[in-house]
LUMLOKOL-297377 format. One record per residue: x negated, y negated, z negated of N, C-alpha, C in turn; residue number from 1; residue in one letter. Coordinates in Angstrom, 2 decimals. Atoms other than C-alpha are relative to their C-alpha. Example, Ala and Ser with C-alpha at 12.3 -4.5 7.8 and 13.67 -1.06 7.14 Angstrom:
<atoms>
+---------+---------+---------+---------+---------+---------+---------+---------+---------+------+------+
:     n.X :     n.Y :     n.Z :    ca.X :    ca.Y :    ca.Z :     c.X :     c.Y :     c.Z : resi : resn :
+---------+---------+---------+---------+---------+---------+---------+---------+---------+------+------+
:   -0.89 :    1.19 :    0.00 :  -12.30 :    4.50 :   -7.80 :   -0.90 :   -1.20 :    0.00 :    1 :    a :
:    0.82 :    1.19 :    0.06 :  -13.67 :    1.06 :   -7.14 :    0.77 :   -1.09 :   -0.73 :    2 :    s :
+---------+---------+---------+---------+---------+---------+---------+---------+---------+------+------+
</atoms>
This chain:
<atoms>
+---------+---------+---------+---------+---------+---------+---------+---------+---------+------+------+
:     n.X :     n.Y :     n.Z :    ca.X :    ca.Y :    ca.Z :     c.X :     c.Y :     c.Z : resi : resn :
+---------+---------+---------+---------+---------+---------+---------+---------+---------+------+------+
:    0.47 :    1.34 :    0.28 :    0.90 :    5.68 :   -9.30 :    1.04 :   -0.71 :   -0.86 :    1 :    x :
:   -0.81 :    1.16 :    0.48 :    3.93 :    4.34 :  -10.41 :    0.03 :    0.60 :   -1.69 :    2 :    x :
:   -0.18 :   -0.90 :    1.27 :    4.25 :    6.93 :  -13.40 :   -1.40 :   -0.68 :   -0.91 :    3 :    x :
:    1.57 :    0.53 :    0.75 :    0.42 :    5.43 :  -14.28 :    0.23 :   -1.04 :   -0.59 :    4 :    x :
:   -0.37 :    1.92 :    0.52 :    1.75 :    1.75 :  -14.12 :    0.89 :    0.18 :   -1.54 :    5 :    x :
:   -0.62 :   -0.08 :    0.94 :    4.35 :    2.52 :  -16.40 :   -0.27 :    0.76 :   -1.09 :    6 :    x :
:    0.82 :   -0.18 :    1.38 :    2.35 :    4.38 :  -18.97 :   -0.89 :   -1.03 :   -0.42 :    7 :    x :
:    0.65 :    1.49 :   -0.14 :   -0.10 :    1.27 :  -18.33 :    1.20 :   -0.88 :   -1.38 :    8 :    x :
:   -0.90 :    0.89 :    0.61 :    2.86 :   -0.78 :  -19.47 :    0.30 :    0.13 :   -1.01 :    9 :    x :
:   -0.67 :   -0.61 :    1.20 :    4.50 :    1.04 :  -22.40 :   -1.33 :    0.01 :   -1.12 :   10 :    x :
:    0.93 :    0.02 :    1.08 :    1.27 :    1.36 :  -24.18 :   -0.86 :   -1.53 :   -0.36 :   11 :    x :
:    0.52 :    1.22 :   -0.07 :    0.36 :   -2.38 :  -23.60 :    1.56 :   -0.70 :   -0.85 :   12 :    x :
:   -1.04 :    0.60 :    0.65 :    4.01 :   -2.97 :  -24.75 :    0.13 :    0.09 :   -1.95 :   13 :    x :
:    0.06 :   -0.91 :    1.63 :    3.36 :   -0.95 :  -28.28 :   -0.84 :   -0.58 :   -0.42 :   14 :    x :
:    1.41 :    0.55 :    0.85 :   -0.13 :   -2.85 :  -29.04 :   -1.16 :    1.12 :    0.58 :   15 :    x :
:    0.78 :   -0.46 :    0.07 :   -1.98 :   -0.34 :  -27.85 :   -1.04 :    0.05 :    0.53 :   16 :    x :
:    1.33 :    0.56 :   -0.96 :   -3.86 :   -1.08 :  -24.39 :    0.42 :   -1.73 :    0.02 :   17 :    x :
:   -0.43 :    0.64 :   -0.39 :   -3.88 :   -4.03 :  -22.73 :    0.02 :    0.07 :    1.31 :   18 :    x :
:    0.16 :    0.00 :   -1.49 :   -3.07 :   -3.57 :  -18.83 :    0.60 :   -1.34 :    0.86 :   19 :    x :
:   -0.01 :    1.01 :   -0.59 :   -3.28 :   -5.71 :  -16.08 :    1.39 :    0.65 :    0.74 :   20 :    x :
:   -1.33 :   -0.28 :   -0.46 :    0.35 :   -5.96 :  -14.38 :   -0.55 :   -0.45 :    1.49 :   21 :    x :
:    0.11 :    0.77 :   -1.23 :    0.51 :   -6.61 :  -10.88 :    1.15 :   -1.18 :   -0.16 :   22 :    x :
:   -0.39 :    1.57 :   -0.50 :    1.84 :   -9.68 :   -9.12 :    1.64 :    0.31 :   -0.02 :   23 :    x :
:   -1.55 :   -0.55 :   -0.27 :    6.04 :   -9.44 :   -8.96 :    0.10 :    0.09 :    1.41 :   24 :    x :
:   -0.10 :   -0.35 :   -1.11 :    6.90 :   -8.22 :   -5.84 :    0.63 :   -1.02 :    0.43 :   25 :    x :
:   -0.77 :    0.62 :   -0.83 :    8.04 :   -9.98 :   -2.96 :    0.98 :    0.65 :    0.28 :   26 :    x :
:   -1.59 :    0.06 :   -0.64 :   11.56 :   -9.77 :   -1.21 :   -0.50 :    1.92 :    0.75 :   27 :    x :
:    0.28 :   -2.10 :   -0.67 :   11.38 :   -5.02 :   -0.26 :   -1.63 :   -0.17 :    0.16 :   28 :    x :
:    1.44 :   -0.82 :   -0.08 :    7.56 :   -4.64 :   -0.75 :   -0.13 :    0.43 :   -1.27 :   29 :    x :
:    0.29 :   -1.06 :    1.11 :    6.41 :   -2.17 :   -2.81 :   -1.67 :   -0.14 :   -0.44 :   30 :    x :
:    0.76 :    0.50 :    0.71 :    3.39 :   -3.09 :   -4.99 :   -0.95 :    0.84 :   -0.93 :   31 :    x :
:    1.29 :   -0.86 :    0.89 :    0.01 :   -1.45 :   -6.38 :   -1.00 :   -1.04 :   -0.12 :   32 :    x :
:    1.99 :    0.07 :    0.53 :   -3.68 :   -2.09 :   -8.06 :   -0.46 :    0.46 :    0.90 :   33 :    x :
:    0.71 :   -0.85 :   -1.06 :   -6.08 :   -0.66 :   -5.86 :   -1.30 :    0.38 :   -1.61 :   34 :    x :
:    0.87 :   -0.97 :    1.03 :   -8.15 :    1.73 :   -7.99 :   -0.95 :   -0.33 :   -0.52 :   35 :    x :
:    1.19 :    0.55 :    1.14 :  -10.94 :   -0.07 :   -8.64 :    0.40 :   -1.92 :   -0.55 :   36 :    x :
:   -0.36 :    1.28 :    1.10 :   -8.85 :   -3.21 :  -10.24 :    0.03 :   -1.08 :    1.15 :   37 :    x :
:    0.42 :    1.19 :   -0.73 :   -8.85 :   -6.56 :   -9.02 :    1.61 :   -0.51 :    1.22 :   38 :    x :
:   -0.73 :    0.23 :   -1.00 :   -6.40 :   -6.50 :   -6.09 :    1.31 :    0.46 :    0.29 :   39 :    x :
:   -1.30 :   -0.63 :    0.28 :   -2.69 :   -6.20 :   -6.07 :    0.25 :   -0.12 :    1.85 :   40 :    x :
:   -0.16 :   -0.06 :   -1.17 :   -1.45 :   -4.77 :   -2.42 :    1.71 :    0.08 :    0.10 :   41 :    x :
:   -1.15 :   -0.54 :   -0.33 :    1.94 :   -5.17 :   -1.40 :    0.86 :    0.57 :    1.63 :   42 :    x :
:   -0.52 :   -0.58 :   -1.48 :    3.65 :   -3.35 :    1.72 :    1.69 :   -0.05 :    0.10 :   43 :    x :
:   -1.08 :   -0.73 :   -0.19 :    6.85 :   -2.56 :    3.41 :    0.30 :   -0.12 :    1.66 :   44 :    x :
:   -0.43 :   -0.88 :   -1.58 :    8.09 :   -1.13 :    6.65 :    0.42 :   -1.61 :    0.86 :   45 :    x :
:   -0.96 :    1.22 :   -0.84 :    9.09 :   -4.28 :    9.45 :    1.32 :    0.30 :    0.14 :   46 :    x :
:   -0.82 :   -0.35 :   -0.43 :   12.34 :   -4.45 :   10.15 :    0.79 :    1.42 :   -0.53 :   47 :    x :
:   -0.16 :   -0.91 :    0.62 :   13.11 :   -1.48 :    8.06 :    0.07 :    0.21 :   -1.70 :   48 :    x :
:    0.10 :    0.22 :    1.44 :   14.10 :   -0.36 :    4.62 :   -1.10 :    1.22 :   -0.23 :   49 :    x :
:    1.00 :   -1.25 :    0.07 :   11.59 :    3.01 :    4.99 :   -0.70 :    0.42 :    1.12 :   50 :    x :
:    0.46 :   -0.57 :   -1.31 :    9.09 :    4.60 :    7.12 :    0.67 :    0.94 :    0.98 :   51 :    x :
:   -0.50 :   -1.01 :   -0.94 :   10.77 :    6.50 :   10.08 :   -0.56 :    1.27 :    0.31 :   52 :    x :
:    0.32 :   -1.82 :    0.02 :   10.46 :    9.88 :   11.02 :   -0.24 :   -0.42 :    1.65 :   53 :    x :
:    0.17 :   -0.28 :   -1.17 :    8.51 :   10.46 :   14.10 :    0.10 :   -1.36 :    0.95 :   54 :    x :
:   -0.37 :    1.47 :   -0.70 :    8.96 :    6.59 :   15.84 :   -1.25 :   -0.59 :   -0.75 :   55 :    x :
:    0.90 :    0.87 :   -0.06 :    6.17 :    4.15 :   15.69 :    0.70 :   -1.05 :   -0.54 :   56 :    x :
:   -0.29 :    1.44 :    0.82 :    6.50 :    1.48 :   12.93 :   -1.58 :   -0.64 :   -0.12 :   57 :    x :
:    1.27 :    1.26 :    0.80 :    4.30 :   -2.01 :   11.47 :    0.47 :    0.02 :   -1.28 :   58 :    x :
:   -0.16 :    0.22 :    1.85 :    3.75 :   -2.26 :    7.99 :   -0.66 :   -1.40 :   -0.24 :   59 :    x :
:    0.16 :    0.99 :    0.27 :    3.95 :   -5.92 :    6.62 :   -1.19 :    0.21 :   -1.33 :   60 :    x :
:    0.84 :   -0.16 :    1.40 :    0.81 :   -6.15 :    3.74 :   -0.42 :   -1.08 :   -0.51 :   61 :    x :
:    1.01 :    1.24 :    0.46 :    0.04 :   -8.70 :    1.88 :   -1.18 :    0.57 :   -1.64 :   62 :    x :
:    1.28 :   -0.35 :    1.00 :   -3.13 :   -8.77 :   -0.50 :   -0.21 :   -1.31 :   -0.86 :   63 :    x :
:    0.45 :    1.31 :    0.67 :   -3.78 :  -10.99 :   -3.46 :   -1.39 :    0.83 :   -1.27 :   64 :    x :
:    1.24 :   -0.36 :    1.34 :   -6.59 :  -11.10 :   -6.37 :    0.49 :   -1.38 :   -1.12 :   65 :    x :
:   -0.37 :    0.48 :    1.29 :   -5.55 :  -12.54 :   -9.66 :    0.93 :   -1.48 :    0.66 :   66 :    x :
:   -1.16 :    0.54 :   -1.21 :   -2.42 :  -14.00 :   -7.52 :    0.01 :   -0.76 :    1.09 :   67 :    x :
:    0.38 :    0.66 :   -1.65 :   -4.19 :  -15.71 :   -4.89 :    0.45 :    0.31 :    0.84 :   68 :    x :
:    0.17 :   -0.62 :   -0.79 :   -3.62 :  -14.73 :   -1.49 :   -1.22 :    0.09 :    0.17 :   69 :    x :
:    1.62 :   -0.48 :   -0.34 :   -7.20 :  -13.06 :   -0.17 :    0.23 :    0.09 :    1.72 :   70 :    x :
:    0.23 :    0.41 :   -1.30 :   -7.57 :  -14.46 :    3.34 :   -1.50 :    0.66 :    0.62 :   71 :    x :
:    1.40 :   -0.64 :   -0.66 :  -10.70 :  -13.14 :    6.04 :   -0.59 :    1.46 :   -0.58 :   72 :    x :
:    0.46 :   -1.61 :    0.14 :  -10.73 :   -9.06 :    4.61 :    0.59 :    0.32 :    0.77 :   73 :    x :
:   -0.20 :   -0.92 :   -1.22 :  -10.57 :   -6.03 :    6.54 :    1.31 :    1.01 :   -0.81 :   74 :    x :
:   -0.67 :   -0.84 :    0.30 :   -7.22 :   -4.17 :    6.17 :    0.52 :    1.43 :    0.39 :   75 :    x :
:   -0.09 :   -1.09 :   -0.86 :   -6.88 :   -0.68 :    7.15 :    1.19 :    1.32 :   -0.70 :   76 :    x :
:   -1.29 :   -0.59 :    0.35 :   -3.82 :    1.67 :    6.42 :    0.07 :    1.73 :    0.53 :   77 :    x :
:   -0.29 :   -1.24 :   -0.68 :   -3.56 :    5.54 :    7.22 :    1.05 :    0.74 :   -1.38 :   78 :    x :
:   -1.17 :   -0.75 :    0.65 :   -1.09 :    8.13 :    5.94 :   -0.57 :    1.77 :    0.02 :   79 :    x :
:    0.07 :   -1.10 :    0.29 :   -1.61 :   11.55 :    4.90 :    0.82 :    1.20 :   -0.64 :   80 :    x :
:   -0.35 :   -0.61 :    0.74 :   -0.21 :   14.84 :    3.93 :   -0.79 :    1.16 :   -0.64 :   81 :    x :
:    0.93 :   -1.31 :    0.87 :   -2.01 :   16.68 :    0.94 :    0.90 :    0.89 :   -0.05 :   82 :    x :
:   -0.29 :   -1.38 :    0.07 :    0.17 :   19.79 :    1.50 :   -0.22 :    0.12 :    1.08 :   83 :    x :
:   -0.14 :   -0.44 :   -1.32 :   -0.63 :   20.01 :    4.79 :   -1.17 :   -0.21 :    0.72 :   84 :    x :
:    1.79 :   -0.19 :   -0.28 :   -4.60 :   18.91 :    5.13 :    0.29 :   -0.94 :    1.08 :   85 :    x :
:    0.10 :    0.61 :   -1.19 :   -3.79 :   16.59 :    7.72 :    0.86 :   -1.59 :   -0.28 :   86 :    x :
:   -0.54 :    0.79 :    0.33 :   -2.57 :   12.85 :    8.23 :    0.41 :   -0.23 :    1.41 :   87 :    x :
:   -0.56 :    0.58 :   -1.43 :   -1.44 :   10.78 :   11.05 :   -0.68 :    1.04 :    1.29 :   88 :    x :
:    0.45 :    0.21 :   -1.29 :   -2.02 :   10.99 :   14.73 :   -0.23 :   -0.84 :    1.18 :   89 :    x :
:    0.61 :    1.07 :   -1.02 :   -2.36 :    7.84 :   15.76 :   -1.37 :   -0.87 :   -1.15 :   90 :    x :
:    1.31 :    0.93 :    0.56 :   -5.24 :    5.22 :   14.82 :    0.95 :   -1.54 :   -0.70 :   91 :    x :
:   -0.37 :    1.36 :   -0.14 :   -3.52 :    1.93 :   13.32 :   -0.85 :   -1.07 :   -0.14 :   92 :    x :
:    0.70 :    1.22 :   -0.51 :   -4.65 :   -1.56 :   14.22 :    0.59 :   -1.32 :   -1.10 :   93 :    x :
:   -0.86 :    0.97 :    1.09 :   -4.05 :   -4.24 :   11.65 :   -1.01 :   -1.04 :    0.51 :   94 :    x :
:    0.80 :    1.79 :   -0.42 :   -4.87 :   -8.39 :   12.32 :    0.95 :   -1.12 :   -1.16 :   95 :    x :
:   -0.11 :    0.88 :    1.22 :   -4.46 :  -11.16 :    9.84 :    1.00 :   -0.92 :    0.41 :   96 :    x :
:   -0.69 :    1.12 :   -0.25 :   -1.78 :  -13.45 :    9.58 :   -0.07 :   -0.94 :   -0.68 :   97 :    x :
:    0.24 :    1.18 :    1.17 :   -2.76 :  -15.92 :    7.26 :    0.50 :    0.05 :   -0.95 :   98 :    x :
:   -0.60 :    0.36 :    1.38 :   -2.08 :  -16.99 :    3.62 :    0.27 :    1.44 :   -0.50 :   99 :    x :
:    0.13 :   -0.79 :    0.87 :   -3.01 :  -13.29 :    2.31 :    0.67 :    0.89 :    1.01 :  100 :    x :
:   -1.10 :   -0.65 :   -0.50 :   -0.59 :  -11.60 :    4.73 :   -0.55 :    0.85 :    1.54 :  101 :    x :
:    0.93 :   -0.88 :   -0.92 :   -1.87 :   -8.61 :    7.20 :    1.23 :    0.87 :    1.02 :  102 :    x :
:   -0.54 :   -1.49 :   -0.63 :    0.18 :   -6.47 :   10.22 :   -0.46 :    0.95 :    0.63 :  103 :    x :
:    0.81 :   -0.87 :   -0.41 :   -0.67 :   -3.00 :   10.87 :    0.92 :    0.97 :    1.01 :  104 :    x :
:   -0.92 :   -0.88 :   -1.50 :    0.75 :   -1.92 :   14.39 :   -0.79 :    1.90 :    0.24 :  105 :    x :
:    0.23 :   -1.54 :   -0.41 :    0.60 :    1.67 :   15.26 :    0.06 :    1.40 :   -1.08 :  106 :    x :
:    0.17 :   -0.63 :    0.82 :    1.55 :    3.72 :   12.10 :    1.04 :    1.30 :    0.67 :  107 :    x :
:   -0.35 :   -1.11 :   -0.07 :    3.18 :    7.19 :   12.69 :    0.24 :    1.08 :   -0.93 :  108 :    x :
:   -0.20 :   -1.06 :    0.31 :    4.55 :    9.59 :   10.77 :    0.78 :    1.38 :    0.32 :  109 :    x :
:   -0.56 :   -0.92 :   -1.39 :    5.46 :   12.69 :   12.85 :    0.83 :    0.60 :   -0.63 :  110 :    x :
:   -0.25 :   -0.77 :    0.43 :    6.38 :   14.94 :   10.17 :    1.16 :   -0.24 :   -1.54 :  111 :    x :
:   -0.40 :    1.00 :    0.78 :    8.83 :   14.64 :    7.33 :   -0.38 :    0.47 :   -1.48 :  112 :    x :
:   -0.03 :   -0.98 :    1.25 :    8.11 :   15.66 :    3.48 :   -0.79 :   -1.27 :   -0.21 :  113 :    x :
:    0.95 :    0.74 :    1.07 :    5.48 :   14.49 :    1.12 :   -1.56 :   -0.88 :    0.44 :  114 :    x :
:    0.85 :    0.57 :    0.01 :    3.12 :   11.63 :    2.16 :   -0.84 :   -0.94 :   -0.45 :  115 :    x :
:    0.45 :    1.09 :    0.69 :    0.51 :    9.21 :    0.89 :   -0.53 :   -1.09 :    0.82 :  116 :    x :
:    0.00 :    0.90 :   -1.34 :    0.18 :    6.35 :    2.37 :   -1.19 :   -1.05 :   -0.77 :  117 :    x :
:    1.00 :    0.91 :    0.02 :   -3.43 :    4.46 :    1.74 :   -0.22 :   -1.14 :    0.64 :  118 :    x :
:    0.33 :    1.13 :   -0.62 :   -4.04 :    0.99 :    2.12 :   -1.53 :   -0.62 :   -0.59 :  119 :    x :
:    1.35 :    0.85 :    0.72 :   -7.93 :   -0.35 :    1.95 :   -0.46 :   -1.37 :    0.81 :  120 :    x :
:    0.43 :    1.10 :    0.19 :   -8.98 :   -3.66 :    1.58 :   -1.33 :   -0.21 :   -0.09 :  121 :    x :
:    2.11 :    0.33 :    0.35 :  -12.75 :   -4.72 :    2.15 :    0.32 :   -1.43 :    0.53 :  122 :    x :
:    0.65 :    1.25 :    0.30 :  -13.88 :   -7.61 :    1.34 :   -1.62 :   -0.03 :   -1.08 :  123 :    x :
:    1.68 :    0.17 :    0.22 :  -18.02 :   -8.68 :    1.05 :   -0.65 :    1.36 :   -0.21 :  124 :    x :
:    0.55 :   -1.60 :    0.11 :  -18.72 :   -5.15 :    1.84 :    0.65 :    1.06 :   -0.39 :  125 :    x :
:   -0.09 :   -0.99 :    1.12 :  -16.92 :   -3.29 :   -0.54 :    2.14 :    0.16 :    0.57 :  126 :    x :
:   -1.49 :   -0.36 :   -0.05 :  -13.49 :   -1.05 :   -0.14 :    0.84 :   -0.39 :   -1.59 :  127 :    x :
:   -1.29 :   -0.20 :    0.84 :  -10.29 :   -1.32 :   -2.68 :    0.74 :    0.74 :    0.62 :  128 :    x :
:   -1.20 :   -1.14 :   -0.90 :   -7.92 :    1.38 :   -2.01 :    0.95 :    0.19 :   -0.88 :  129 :    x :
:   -0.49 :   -0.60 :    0.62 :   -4.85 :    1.84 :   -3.54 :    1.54 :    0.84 :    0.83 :  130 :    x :
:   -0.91 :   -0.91 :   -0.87 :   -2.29 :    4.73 :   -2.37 :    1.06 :   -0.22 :   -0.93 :  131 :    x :
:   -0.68 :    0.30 :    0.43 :    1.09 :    4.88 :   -2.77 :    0.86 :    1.46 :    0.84 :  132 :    x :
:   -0.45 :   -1.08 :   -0.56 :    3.64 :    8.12 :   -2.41 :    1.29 :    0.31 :    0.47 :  133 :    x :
:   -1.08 :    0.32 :   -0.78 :    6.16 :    8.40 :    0.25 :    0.88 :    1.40 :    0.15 :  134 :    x :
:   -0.84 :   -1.24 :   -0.37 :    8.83 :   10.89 :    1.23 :    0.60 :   -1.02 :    1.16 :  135 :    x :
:   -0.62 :    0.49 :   -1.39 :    9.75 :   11.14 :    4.87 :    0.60 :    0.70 :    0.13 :  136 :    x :
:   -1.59 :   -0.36 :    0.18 :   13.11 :   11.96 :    5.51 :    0.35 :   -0.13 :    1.80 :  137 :    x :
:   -0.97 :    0.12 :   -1.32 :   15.40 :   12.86 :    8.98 :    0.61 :   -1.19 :    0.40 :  138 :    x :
:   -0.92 :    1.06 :    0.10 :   16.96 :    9.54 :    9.86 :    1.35 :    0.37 :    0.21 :  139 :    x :
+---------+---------+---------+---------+---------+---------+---------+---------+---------+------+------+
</atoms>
């Protein structure tokens, strides 16, 4: 994703596209589009500079649309590893905190290597998803 943004960028910098930038990040969240446009998602670990290995973390999220915050959607968060066909093992639970801003208790990652970590956003029916790619590490 990030390798996308920054081809995004470079060719919008040259004349050539024009891409939409996301929002500047807040204070350690890490910042995407969600694939079908529109919605910039930002995350990061509570209390933490990275996801833990094997320990039960919350992931702070906030959600905006053309820099709003986006208050009353459904946020839902799982983690996966495509070398390994499998993702979490727990279910996480996410509830709204107002002014755009979402926590999602119960995330898990058991295992450590190459994961993606999906966050979708519905609102009036309809998903936004945009993933983002993690490496989990021994603490």
């Amino acid at each position: 994703m990030r390798r996308l943004l920054s081809l995004l960028f470079a060719l919008a910098a040259a004349g050539c596209a024009e891409a939409p930038s996301p929002s500047p990040p807040a204070a350690g969240f890490t910042t995407g589009v969600t694939r079908e446009g529109g919605y910039t998602v930002g995350w990061r670990v509570a209390g933490a500079a990275r996801p833990p290995f094997n320990r039960h973390f919350e992931l702070e999220v906030r959600v905006e649309r053309d820099g709003a915050p986006v208050e009353g959607a459904q946020v839902f968060a799982r983690a996966d590893m495509p070398g390994h066909g499998h993702g979490m093992q727990t279910e996480p639970r996410s509830r709204e905190l107002g002014a755009g801003e979402y926590l999602v208790a119960g995330m898990l990652m058991h295992m450590t290597g190459h994961w993606v970590l999906s966050i979708d956003v519905i609102t009036g029916g309809t998903a936004h998803t945009v993933d983002f790619d993690l490496a989990v590490e021994l603490d």
